[in-house]
FIKOLZA-1660 file (N, C-alpha, C; in steps of 0.1 Angstrom, whole numbers, plus 5000, padded with zeros to 4 digits):
% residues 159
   i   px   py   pz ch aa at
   1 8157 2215 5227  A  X  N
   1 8157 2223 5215  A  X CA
   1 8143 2229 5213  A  X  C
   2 8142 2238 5206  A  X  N
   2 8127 2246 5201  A  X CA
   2 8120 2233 5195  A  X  C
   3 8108 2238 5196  A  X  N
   3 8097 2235 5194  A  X CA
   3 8097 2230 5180  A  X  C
   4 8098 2234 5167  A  X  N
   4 8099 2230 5154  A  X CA
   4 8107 2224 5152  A  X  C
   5 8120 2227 5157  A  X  N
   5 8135 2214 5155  A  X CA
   5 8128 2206 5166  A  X  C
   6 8122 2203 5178  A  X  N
   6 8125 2192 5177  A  X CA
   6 8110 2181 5177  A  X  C
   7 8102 2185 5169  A  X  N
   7 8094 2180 5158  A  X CA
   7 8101 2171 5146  A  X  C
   8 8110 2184 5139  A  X  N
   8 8115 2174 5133  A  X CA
   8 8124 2164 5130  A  X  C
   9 8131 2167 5144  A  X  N
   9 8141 2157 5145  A  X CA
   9 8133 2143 5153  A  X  C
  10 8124 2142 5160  A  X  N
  10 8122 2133 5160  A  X CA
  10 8111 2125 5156  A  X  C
  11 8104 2134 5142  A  X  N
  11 8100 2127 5130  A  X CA
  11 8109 2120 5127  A  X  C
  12 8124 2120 5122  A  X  N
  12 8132 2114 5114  A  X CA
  12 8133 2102 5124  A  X  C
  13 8136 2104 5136  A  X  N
  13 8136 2091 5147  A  X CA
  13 8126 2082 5143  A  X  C
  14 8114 2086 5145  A  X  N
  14 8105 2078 5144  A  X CA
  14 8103 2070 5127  A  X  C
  15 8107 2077 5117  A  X  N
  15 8109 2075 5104  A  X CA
  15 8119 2059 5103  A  X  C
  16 8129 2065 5112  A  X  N
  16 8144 2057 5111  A  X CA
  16 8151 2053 5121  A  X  C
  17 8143 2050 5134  A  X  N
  17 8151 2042 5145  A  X CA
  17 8145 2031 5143  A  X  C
  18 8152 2018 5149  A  X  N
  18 8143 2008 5150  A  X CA
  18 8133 2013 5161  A  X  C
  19 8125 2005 5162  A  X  N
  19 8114 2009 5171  A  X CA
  19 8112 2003 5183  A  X  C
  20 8120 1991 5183  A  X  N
  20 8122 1986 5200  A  X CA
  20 8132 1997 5201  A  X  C
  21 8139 2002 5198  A  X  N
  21 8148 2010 5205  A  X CA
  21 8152 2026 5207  A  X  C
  22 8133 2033 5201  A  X  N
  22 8133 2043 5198  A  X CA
  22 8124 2048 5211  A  X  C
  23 8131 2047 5222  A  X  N
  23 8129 2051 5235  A  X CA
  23 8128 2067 5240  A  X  C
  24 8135 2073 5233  A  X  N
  24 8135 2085 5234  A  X CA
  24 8133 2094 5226  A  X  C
  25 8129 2110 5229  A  X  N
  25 8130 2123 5219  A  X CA
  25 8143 2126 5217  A  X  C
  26 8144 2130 5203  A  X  N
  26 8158 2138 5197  A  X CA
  26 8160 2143 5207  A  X  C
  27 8177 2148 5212  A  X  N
  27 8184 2155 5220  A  X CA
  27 8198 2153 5221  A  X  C
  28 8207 2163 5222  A  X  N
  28 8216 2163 5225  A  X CA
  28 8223 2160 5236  A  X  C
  29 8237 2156 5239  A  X  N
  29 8238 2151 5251  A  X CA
  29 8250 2156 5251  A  X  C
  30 8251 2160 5266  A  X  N
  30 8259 2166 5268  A  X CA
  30 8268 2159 5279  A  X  C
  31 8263 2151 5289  A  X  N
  31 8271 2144 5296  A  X CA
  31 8262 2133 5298  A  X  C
  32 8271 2119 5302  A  X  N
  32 8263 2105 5295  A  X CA
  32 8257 2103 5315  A  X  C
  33 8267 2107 5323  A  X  N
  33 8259 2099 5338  A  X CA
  33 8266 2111 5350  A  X  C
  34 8257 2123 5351  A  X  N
  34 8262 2125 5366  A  X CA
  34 8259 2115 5378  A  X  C
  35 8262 2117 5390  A  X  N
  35 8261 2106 5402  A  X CA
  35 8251 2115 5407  A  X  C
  36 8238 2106 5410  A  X  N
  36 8225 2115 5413  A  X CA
  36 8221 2121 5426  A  X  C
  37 8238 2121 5434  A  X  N
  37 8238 2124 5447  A  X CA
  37 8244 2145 5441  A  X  C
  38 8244 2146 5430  A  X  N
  38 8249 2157 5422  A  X CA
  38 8238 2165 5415  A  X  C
  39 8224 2157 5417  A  X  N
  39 8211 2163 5415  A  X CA
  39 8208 2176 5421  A  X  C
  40 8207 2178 5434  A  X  N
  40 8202 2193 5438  A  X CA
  40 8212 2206 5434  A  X  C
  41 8226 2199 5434  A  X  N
  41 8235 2213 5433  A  X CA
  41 8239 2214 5418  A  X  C
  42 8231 2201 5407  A  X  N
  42 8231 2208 5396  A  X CA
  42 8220 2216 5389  A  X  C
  43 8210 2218 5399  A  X  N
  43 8199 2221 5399  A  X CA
  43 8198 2236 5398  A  X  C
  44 8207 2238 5413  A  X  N
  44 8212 2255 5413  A  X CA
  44 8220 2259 5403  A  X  C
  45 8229 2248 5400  A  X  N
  45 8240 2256 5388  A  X CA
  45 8231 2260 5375  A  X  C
  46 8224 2250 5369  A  X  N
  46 8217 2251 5356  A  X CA
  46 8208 2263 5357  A  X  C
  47 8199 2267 5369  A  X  N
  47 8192 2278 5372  A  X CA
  47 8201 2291 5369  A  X  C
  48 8211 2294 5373  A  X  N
  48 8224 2301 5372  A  X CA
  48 8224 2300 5358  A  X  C
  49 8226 2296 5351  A  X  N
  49 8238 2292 5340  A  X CA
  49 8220 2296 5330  A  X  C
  50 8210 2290 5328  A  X  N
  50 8200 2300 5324  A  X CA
  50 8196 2316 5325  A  X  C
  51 8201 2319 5331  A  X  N
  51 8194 2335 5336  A  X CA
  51 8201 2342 5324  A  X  C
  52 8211 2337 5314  A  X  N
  52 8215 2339 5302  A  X CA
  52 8208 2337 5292  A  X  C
  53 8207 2340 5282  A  X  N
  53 8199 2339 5267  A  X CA
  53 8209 2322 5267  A  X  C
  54 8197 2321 5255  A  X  N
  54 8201 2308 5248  A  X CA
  54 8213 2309 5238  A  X  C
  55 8221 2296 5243  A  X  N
  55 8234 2296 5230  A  X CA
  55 8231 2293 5212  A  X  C
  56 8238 2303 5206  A  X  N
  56 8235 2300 5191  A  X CA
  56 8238 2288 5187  A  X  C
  57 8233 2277 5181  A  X  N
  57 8238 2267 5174  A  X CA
  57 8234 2266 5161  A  X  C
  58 8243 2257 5154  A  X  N
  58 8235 2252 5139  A  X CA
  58 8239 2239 5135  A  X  C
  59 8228 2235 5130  A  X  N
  59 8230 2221 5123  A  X CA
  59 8238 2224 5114  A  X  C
  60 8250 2217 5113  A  X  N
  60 8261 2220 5104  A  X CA
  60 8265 2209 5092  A  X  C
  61 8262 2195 5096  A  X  N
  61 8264 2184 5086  A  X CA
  61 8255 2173 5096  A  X  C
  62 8255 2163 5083  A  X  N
  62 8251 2146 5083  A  X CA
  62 8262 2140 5082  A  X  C
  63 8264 2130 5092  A  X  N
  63 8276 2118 5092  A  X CA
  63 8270 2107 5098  A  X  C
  64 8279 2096 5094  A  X  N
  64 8276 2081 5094  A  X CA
  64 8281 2081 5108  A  X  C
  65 8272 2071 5118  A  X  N
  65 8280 2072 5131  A  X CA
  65 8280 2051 5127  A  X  C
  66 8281 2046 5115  A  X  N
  66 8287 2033 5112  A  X CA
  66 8274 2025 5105  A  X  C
  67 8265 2025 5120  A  X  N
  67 8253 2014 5122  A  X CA
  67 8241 2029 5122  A  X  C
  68 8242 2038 5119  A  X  N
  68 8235 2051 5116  A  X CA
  68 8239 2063 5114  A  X  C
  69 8230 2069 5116  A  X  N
  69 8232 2083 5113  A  X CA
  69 8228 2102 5121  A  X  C
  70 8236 2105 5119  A  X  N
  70 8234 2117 5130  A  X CA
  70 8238 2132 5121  A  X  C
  71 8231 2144 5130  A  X  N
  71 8233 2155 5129  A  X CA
  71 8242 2165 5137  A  X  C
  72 8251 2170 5126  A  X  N
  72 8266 2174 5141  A  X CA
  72 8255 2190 5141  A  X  C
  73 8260 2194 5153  A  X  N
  73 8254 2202 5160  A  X CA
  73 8270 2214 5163  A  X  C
  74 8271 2223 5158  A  X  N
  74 8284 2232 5163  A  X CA
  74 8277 2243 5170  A  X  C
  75 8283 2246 5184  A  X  N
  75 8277 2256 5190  A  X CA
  75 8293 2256 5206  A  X  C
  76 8297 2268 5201  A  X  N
  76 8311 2271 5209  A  X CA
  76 8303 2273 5224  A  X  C
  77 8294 2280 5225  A  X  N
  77 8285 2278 5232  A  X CA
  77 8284 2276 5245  A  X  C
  78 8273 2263 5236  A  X  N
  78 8271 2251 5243  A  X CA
  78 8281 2245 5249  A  X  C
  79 8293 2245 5238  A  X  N
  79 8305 2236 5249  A  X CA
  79 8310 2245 5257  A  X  C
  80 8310 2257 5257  A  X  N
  80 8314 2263 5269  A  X CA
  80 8304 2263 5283  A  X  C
  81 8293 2258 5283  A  X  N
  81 8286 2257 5289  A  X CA
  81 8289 2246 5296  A  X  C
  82 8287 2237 5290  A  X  N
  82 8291 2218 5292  A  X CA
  82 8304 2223 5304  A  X  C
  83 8317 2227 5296  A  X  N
  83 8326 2228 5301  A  X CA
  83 8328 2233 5313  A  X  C
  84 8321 2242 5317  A  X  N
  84 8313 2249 5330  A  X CA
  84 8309 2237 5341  A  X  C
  85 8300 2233 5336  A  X  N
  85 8293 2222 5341  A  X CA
  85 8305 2211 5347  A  X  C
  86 8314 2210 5337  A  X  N
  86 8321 2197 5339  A  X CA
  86 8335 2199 5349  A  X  C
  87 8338 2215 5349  A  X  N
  87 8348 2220 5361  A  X CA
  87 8338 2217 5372  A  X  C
  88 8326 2224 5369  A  X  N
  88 8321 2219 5385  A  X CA
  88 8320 2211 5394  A  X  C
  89 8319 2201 5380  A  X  N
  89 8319 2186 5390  A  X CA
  89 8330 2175 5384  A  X  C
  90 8337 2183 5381  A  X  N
  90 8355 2174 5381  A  X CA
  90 8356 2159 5387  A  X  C
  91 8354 2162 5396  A  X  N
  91 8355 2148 5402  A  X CA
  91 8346 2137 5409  A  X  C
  92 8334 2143 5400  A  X  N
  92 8322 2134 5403  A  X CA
  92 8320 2130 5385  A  X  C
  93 8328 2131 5378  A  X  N
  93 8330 2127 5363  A  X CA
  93 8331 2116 5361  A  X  C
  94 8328 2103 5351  A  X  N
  94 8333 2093 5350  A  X CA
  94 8341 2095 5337  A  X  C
  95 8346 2085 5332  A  X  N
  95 8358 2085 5323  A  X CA
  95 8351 2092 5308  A  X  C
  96 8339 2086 5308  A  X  N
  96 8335 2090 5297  A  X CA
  96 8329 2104 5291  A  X  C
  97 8326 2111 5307  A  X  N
  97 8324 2126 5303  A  X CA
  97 8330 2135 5307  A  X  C
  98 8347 2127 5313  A  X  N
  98 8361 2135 5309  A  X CA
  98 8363 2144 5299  A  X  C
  99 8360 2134 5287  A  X  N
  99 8363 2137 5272  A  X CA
  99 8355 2152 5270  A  X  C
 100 8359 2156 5258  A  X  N
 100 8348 2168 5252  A  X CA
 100 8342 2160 5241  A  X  C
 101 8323 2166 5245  A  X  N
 101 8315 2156 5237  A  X CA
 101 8312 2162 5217  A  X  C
 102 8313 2151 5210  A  X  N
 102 8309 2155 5196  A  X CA
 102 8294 2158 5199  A  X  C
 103 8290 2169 5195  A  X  N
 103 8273 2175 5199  A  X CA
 103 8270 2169 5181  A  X  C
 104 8256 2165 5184  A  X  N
 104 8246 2155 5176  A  X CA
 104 8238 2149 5175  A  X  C
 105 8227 2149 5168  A  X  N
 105 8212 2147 5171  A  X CA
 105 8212 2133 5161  A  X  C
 106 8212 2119 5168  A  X  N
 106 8209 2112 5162  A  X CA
 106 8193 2104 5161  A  X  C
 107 8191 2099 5144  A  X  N
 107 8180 2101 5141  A  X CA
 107 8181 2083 5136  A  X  C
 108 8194 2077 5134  A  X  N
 108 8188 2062 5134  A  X CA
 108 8202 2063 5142  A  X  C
 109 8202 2046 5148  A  X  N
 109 8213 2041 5154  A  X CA
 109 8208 2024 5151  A  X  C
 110 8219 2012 5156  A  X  N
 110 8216 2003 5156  A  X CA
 110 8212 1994 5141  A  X  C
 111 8212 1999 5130  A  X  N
 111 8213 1994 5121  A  X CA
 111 8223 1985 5111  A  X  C
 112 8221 1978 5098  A  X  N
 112 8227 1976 5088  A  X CA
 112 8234 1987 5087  A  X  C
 113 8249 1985 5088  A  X  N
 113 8257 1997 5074  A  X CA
 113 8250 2003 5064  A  X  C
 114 8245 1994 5053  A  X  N
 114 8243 1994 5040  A  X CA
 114 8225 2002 5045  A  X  C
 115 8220 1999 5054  A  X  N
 115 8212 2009 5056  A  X CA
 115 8210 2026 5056  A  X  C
 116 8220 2026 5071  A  X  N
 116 8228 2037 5073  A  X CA
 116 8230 2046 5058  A  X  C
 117 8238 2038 5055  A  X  N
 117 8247 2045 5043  A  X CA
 117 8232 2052 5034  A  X  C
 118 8230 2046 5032  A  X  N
 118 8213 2054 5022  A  X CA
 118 8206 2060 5029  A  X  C
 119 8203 2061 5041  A  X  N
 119 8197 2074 5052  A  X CA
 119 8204 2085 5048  A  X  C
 120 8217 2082 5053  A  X  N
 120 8229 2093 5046  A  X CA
 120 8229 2098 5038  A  X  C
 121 8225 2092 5023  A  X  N
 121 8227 2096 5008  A  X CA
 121 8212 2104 5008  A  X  C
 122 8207 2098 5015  A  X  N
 122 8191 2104 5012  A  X CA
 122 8189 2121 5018  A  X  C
 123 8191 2118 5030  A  X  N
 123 8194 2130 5037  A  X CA
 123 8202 2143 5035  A  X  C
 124 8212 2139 5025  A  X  N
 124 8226 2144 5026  A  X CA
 124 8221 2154 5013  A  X  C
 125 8211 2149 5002  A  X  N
 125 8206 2154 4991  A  X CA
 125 8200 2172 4994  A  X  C
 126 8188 2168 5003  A  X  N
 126 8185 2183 5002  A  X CA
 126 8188 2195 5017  A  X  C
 127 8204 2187 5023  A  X  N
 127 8206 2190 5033  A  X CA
 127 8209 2204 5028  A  X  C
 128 8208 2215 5039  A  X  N
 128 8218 2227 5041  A  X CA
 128 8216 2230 5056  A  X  C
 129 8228 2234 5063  A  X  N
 129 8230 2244 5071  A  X CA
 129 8222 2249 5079  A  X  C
 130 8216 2251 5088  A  X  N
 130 8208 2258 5097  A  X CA
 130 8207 2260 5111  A  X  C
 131 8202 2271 5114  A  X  N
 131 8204 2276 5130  A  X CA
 131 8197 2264 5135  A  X  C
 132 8197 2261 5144  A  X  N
 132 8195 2252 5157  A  X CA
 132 8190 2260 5169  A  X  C
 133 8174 2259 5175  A  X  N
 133 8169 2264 5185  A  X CA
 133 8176 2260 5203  A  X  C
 134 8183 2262 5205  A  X  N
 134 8184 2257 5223  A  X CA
 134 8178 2263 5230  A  X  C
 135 8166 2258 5235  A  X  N
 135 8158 2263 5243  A  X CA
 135 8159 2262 5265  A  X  C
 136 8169 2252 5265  A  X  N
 136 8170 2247 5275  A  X CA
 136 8177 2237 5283  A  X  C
 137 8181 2235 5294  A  X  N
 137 8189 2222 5299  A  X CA
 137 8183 2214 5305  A  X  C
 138 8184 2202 5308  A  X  N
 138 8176 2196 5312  A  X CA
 138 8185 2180 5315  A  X  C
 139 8183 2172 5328  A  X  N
 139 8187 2166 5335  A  X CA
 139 8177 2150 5341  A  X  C
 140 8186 2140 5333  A  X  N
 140 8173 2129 5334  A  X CA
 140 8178 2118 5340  A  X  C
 141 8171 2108 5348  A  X  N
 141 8175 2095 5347  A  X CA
 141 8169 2085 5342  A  X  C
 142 8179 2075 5340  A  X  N
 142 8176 2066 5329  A  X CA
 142 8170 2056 5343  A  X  C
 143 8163 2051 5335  A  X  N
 143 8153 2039 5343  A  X CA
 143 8151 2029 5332  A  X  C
 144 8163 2027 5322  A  X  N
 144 8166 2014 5317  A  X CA
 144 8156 2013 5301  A  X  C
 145 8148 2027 5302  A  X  N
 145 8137 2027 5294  A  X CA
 145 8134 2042 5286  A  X  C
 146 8127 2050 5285  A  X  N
 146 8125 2066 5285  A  X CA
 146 8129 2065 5294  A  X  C
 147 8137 2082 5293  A  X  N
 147 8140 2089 5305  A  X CA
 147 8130 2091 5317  A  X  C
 148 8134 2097 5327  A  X  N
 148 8124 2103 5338  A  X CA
 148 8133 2121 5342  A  X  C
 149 8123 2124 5338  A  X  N
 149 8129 2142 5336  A  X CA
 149 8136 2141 5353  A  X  C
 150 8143 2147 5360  A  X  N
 150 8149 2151 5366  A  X CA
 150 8150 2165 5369  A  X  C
 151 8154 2175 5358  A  X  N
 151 8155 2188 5360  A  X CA
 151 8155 2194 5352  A  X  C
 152 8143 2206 5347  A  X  N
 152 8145 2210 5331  A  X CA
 152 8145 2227 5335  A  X  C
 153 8153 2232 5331  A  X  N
 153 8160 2246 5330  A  X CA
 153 8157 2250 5319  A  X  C
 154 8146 2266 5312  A  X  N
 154 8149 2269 5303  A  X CA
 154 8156 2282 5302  A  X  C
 155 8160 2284 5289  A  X  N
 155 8174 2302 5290  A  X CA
 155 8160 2311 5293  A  X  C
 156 8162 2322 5302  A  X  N
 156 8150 2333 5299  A  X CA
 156 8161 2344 5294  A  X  C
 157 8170 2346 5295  A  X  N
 157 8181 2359 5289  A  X CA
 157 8178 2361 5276  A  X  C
 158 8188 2369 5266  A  X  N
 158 8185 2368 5251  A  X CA
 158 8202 2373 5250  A  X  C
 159 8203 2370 5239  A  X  N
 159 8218 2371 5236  A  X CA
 159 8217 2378 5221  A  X  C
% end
């Protein structure tokens, strides 16, 4: 995401994740594990799939994901993009990024309900509506801890 969104999204992380487990920057996710033998020819695709402007998105609501809380993210987009991504590699997919993903920037996880729930109430007060920057794609592996960047693609097109 741009530069200002994601400042402040992961202000609110740092505000409201626990902190053993506030391992990473705000981001959306679009697919949970390609097979890293799928690294170099996603490399070319996302290079490709950039030479386009960036997709419109907007922060569109706050919802309870139970034990926290998240920002849904709508951007037709994006998921057509994902979707691209996920014909290409059909069958290097695991079960879980079969599915089409709910886009969302979460800012606590791992908590009390009764937590949650007042992040919510709190947040929900001077919420409105807003564009969302997508600046870029970007491809990481997990090493059990922070990511380790893998491959970061940004849009140079304009739309």
């Amino acid at each position: 995401m741009g530069a200002a969104d994601q400042r402040f999204f992961d202000a609110l992380r740092q505000a409201h994740f626990p902190p053993a487990r506030n391992v990473l920057r705000a981001h959306l996710t679009l697919f949970h594990q390609l097979p890293p033998s799928c690294l170099a020819e996603l490399d070319r695709l996302l290079k490709a799939i950039v030479a386009d402007g960036p997709p419109p998105a907007t922060v569109s609501d706050i919802f309870s994901l139970g034990g926290g809380v998240a920002y849904r993210v709508d951007s037709p987009e994006l998921l057509a993009i994902r979707e691209y991504i996920a014909d290409w590699f059909a069958g290097s997919l695991s079960a879980q990024d079969r599915g089409i993903p709910r886009l969302h920037i979460t800012v606590q996880n791992k908590v009390e309900s009764a937590q949650a729930r007042a992040l919510l109430a709190e947040l929900r007060r001077d919420f409105h509506p807003r564009p969302l920057s997508i600046v870029g794609l970007a491809a990481h592996h997990y090493r059990g801890g922070p990511w380790e960047t893998a491959v970061t693609r940004n849009f140079r097109g304009r739309r």
